[in-house]
N, C-alpha and C positions, 0 to 999 in steps of 0.2 A: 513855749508859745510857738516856736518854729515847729518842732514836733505838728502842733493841733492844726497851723496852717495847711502842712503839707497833708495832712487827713482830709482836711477838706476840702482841698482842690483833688487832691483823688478820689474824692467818694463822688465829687461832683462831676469828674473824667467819666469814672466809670455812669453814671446814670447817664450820660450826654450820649456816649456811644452806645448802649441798651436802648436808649428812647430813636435812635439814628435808623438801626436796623431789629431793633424788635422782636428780635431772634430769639434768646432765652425765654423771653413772658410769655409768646406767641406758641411758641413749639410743646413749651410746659405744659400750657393752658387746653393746647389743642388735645395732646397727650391723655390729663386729667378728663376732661368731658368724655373724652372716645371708649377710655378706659373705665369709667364711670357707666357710662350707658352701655358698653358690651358687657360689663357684670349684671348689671339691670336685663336684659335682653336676654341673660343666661340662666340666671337664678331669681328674678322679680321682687321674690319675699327671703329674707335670710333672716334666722334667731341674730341674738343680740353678739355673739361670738364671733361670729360669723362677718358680720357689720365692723363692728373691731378689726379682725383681724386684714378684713380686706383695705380697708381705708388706709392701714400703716402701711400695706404692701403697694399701694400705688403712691403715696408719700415717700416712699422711700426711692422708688424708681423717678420719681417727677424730682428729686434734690440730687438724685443723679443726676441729670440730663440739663437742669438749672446751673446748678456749681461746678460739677468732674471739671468743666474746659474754662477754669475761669483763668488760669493761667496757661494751662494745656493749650489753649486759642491765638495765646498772646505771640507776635512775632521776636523771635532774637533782638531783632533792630529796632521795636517797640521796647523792651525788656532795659536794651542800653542805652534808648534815650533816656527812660526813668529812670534807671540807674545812676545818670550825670545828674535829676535833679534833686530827687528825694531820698531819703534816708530807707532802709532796708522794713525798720519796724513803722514807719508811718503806712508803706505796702504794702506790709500785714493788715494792720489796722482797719486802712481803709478796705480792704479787699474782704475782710471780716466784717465789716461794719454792712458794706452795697451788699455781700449776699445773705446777710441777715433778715435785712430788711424787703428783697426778694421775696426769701423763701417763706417771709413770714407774710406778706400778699397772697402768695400762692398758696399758701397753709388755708388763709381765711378761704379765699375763693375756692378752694377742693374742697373745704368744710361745709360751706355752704350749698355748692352743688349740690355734694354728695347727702347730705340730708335732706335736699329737697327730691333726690329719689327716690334715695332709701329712707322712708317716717324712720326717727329713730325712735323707740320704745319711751313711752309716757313717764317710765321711773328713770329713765337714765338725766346724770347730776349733768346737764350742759354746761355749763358754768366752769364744772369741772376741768369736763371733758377739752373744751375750749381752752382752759388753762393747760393742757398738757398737749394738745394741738402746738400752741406757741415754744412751750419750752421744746417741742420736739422740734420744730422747726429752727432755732435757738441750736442745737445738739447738732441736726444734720449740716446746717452751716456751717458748722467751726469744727467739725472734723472733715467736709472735703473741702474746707479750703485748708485747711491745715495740707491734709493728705496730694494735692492737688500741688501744691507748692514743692513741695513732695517729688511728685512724679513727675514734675515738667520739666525736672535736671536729668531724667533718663531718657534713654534714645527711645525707649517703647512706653510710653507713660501712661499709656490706656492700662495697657495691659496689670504694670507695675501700682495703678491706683485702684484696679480691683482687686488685688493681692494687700495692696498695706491696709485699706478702711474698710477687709473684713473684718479682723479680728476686732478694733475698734468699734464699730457699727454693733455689733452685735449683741455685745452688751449693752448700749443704749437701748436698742430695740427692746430688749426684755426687758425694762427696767420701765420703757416706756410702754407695755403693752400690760404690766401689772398695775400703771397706773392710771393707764383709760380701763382696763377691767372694772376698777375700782370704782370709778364713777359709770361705766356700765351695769355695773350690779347696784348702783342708786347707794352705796355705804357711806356713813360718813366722814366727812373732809379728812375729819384730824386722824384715819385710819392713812392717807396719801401722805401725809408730811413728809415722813422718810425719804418716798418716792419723789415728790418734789424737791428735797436740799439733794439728793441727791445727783439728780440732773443739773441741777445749779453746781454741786461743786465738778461733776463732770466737766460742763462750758467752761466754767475757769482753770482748771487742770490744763484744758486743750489749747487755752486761748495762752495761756504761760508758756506751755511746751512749745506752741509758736513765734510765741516773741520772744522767744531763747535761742530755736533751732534755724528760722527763718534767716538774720543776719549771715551767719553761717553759709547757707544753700546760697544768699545770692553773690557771693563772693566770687561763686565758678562760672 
């Protein structure tokens, strides 16, 4: 019960200071439209591939720029007051939990933009596609706050967290770009399943290896 409390007043921390200065939704947001409409302005009409592949390439740089500094931001003397109140895995938690729910905002809202520029093709399964929007969203969250938790124990943490959430990142990506293919080429559902449990046991793999390795890191 203490556990759930201390989640809550950090999830609620966190969205108080995000809503204060506005800074990650804002910069994101600006990010996605600008990067949206300079595709548009460059290439107008793109096949359906094309569409795919661009949307997870600006998805994936907009959950950089949302998450990389969710703790990379945080002050030492911020870090040690929390530290005197809350428990190491409630930090996880919550810190897992507010950019979830971020990135899965910013998922919808890039979704939606971006189909209202680019028509997407009449056969593609939305439904689908939208479901794998989320669970992508879902994925990019819980490996750079993993990653990011990570790197804010190194002196160079930029650096050190584009190095550790390549090799992670990457197989998500493919995993998740066979299975927006999937509903881009309009097949049916029960041909994704694979691709859907499989991001699902992804998120939980990353979210375990957190609340195992996390305690640990904050101890230094």
């Amino acid at each position: 019960m203490q556990l759930a409390q201390q989640v809550k007043h950090l999830v609620k921390k966190e969205f108080v200071l995000e809503w204060r200065s506005k800074y990650a939704l804002n910069g994101v947001l600006l990010y996605v439209v600008s990067t949206v409409f300079v595709c548009y302005l460059s290439f107008k009409v793109v096949d359906k591939l094309t569409w795919n592949a661009l949307f997870w390439i600006i998805m994936l740089f907009a959950s950089i720029n949302a998450i990389a500094k969710s703790f990379l931001q945080e002050s030492k003397g911020r870090q040690l007051y929390i530290y005197t109140l809350a428990s190491p895995v409630a930090v996880i938690i919550a810190k897992t939990i507010y950019n979830s729910i971020l990135m899965m905002l910013i998922s919808l809202i890039a979704f939606a933009f971006y189909s209202l520029v680019f028509k997407p093709e009449a056969d593609i399964d939305i439904l689908m596609y939208f479901t794998a929007t989320v669970l992508g969203s879902l994925s990019f969250s819980t490996v750079f706050t993993m990653v990011s938790a990570i790197a804010s124990k190194a002196g160079n943490g930029g650096m050190l967290m584009a190095i550790l959430s390549f090799p992670v990142i990457i197989p998500v990506l493919i995993v998740l770009i066979k299975l927006t293919k999937n509903a881009v080429d309009g097949l049916d559902r029960s041909v994704s399943l694979d691709e859907i449990g499989l991001m699902l046991v992804v998120n939980v793999l990353v979210v375990t290896v957190s609340l195992l390795l996390f305690p640990y890191l904050w101890r230094d």
